[in-house]
N, C-alpha and C positions, 0 to 999 in steps of 0.2 A: 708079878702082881695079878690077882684075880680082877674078873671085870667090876667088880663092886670099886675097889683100888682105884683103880682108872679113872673110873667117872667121879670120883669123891677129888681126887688129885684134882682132873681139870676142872670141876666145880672151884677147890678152892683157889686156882690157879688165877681164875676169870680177873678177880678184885687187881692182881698187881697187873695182870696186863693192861686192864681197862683205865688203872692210875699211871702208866706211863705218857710220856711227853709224846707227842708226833713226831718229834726231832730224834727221841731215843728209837722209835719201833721203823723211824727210813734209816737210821743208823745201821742196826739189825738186818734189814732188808740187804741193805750194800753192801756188808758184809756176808749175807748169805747169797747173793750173785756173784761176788768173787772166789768165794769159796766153794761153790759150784762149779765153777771153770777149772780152778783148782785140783778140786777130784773127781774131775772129769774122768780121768780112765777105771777109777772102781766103779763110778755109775756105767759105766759103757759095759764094763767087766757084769756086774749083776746084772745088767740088760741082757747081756750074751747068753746067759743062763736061761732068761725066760722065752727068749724069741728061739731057742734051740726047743721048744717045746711045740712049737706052732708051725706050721709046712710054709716055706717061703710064697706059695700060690695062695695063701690062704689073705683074704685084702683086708680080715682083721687084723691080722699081724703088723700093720702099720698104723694101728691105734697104739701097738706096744713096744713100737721101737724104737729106742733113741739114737738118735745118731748126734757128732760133733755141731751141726748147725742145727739140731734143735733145741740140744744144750745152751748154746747162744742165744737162740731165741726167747729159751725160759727166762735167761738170764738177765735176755733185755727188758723183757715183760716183767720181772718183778724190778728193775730200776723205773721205770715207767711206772708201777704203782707208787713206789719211795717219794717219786716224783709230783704224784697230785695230790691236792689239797684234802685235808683229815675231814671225813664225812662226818666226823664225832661233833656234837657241840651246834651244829647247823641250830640257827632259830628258823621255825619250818611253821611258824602263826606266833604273834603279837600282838594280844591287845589288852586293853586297861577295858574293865565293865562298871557302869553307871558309880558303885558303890566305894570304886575306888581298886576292886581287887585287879592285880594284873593277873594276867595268865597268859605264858609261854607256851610252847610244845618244841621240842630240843630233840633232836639223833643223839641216841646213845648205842652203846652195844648192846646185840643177842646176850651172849654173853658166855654159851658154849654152843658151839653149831658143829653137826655129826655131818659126816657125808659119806653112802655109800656110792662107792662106783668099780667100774670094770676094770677090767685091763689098761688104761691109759696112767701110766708115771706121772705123766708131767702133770696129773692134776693134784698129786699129790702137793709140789710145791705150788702150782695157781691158790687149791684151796688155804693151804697156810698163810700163803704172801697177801689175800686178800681180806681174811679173816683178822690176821696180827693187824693187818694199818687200819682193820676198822673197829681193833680194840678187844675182842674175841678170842678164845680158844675154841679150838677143833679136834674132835674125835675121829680120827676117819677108819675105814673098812673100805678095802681094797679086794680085788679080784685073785684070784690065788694063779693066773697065770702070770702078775706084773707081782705079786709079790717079793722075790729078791728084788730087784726093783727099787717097790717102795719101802723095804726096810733100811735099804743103802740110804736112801732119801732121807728118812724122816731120824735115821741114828745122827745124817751130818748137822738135819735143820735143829736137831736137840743139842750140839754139839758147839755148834753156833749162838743159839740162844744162852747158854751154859760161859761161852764165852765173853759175853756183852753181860754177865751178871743177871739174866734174865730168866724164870723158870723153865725149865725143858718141858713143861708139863702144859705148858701154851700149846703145843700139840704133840698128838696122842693116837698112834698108829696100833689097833686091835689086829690079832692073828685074822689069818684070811677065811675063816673058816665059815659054818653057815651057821655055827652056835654063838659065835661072835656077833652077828648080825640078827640071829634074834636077842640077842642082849642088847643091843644099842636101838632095835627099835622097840624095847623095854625101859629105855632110859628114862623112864620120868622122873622127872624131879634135879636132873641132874644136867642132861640135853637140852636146851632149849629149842630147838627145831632140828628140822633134818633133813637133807636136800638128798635125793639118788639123782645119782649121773649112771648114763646109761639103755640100754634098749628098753624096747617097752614093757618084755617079762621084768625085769628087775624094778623100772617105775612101778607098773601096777601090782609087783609084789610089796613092794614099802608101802605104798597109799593104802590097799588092802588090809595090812599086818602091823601098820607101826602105832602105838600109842603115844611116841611122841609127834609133834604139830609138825607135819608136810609143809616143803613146799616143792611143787613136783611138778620135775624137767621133765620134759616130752620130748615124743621119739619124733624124728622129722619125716613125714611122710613128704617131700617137697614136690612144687607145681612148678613150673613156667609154662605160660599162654605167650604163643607166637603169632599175634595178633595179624589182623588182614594188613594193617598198617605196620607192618614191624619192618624195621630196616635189616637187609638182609645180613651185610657184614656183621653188625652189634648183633644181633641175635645169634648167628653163626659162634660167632666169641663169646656172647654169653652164657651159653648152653653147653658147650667143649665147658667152661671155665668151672659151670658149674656141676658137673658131671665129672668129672677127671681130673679135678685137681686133688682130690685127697677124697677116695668116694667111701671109705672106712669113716666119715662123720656126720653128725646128726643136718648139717645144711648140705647136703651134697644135694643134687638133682634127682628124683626118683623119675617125676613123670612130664612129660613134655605135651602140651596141646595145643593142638594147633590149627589154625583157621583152614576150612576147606579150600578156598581160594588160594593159600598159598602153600599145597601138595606139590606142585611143582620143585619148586626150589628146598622142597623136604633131603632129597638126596646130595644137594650142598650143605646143608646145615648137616647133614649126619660125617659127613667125609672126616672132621677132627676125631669121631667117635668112634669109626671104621679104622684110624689108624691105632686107638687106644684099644682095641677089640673086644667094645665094648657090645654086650648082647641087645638086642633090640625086639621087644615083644610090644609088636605093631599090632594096631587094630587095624580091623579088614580094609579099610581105604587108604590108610598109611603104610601097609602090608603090601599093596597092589603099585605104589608111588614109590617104595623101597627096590622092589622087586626083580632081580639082575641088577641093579644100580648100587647095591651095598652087599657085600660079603655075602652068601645063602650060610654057611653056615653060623651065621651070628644073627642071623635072621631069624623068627620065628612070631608064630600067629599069638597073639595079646588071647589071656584066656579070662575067668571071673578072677581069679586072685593075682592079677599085673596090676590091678588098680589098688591103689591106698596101701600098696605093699613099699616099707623101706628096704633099700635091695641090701644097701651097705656092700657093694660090690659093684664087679663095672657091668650092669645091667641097668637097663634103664626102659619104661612102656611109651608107648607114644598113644596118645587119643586124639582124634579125629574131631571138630566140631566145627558146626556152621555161623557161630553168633558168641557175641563175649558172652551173652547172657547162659549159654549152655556152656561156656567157659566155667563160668563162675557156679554153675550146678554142679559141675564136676567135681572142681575143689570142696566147696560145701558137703559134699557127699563122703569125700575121698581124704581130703586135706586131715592134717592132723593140729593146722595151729600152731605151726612152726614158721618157716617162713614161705612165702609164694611171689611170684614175681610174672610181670608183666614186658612182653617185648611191644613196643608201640611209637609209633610217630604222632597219634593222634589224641592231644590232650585228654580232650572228651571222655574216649576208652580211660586213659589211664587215670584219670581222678575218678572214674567211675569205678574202675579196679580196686584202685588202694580203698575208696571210702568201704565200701562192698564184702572185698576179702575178710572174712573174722578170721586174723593172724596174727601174731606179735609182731611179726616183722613184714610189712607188704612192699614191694621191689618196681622201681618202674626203671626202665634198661639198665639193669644193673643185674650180676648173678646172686643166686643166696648165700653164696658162698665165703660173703661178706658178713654173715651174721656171727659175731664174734665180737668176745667184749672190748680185745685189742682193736680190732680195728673197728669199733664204734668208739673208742676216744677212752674207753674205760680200765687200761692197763693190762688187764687178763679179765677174766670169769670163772665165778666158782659154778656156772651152769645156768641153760638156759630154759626160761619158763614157760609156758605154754597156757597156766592159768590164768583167769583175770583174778582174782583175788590175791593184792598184794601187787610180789615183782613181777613181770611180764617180759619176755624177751631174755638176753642178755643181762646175767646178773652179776655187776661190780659192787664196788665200796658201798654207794648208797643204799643196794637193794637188800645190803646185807648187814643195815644197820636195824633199830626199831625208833622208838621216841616213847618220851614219858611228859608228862605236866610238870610244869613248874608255876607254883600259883603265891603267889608274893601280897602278902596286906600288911594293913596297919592296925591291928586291932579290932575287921571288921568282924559285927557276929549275925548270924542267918535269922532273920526276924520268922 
């Protein structure tokens, strides 16, 4: 099919998927988490293919691997979408005006939603299983290192749909190529919006270059402040958790800052990071409180570009400050709008943090590494948003619907 095909397909696709029942499209869903498990080892087989492309040292390579429990995990995550209530239909204002006319405003579907994104598989089925229950088709464009990949993916989720009697054309996976993707950020008329997932070249190249309506995931440049009041254990675990638990993603920990008064206990809080070896580009007073007490070779002096850098690796900067309030210049300078977090015992600080922080997501003892549609209650995420206009944060079912007027009379007419 050429790319005109394509997009005219999921165009006219939109009408029956947005006419199905809730009950038909969790039906679908449950059937494509068991079928997923199912052919389990051709997805692990075309994964094999693509992670044989990439150096096992490389810490992107675990944005593009699948393994048996992540399999599971997708699997749970879209029963967990099946699971919640149809964003469709929402009454979202009610009221009756002097003259009698009512007027509603209702969620409905987008109606096709494109997404480009990188090497990550599993967002292949996030973006489907989020799109279908909230009534939508999806064109996506993939990374050409996850490509076999996402072809395996997206042949089963058509295969699936094909089997519940439901058009395969509800989603629509384009070649990986870069002509594919100036064609879909071409799609007027056909795309209703367009979300990239992915670093920051790849955002700022769609917001840039697309003609169809953005809405546009940011890169996480992330903060935590180790407040004069931070407790030492929760902070310690905090910052390990949010640094090394998966540091190939957009909420991982890039930069650490931290109160002058508690340099001391700096060389504790680092020791989980020391054993994850991870690199450490300390400013001059957190360089000197390091110093013989953590690794020298993972040591190294913080230069102009350690700050507002995403490492997406196991490096991580540390900044040195005397006051939350130079805390918070930091971030404001630095931060990118993603998520930031605060380590603190002291109210005060921390309502002062979160009101302060401009973030979608602001953290009071807690890692960012929490910022996730799953685990904000939302099933999965087709990505997270960093704009204020519109969704913000974490984006599920709701973020990914629109609304239209519904205006009901009885024969009133506009004097």
């Amino acid at each position: 099919m050429t790319f005109s095909e394509i997009f005219k397909a999921a165009k006219a696709a939109r009408s029956e998927v947005a006419r199905l029942s809730d009950e038909k499209r969790n039906s679908v869903l449950l059937d494509l988490a068991d079928a997923l498990l199912e052919e389990s080892r051709t997805i692990l087989d075309a994964n094999a293919q693509d992670c044989a492309g990439i150096g096992e040292d490389n810490p992107l390579r675990d944005r593009l691997l699948l393994t048996p429990s992540r399999l599971e995990g997708i699997a749970s995550d879209m029963r967990n979408v099946a699971s919640l209530p149809s964003p469709l239909g929402r009454v979202l204002s009610d009221r009756t005006m002097p003259n009698g006319l009512n007027i509603q405003r209702r969620s409905v579907p987008f109606g096709v939603i494109g997404v480009i994104y990188e090497a990550r598989p599993n967002v292949t089925f996030d973006v489907f299983s989020l799109c279908f229950k909230s009534g939508s088709c999806c064109v996506l464009k993939g990374g050409k290192d996850a490509d076999n990949s996402n072809r395996t993916i997206a042949a089963l989720i058509r295969k699936v749909l094909e089997q519940n009697g439901v058009t395969p054309d509800a989603i629509s996976l384009l070649p990986s190529s870069h002509e594919a993707a100036a064609q879909l950020l071409s799609a007027v008329g056909y795309v209703d919006v367009l979300i990239p997932r992915g670093g920051r070249r790849l955002i700022d190249f769609v917001r840039e270059n697309s003609k169809v309506p953005c809405i546009e995931t940011g890169a996480g440049v992330v903060n935590t402040y180790f407040d004069e009041h931070a407790d030492l254990k929760k902070g310690t675990d905090i910052v390990v958790n949010a640094k090394t638990r998966r540091v190939s993603v957009c909420n991982a920990l890039d930069c650490l800052i931290i109160h002058s008064s508690r340099l001391s206990d700096l060389p504790h809080v680092c020791e989980g990071l020391a054993v994850k070896n991870v690199i450490v580009h300390a400013d001059e007073r957190s360089y000197s409180a390091l110093c013989g007490k953590y690794p020298s070779g993972l040591l190294v002096p913080a230069d102009s570009e350690s700050f507002g850098k995403e490492f997406l690796a196991f490096e991580i900067a540390i900044r040195t400050v005397d006051s939350l309030e130079e805390a918070l210049d930091h971030i404001a300078e630095h931060g990118s709008g993603h998520s930031e977090s605060i380590v603190t015992e002291d109210p005060a600080a921390a309502e002062t943090f979160q009101r302060e922080v401009d973030a979608a997501c602001v953290y009071v003892n807690a890692p960012t590494s929490f910022t996730d549609g799953a685990q904000f209650g939302l099933g999965a995420e087709i990505g997270i948003s960093t704009q204020k206009l519109g969704a913000r944060g974490p984006m599920g079912l709701e973020e990914i619907t629109t609304y239209k007027w519904f205006v009901t009379g009885s024969g009133q007419t506009r004097p």
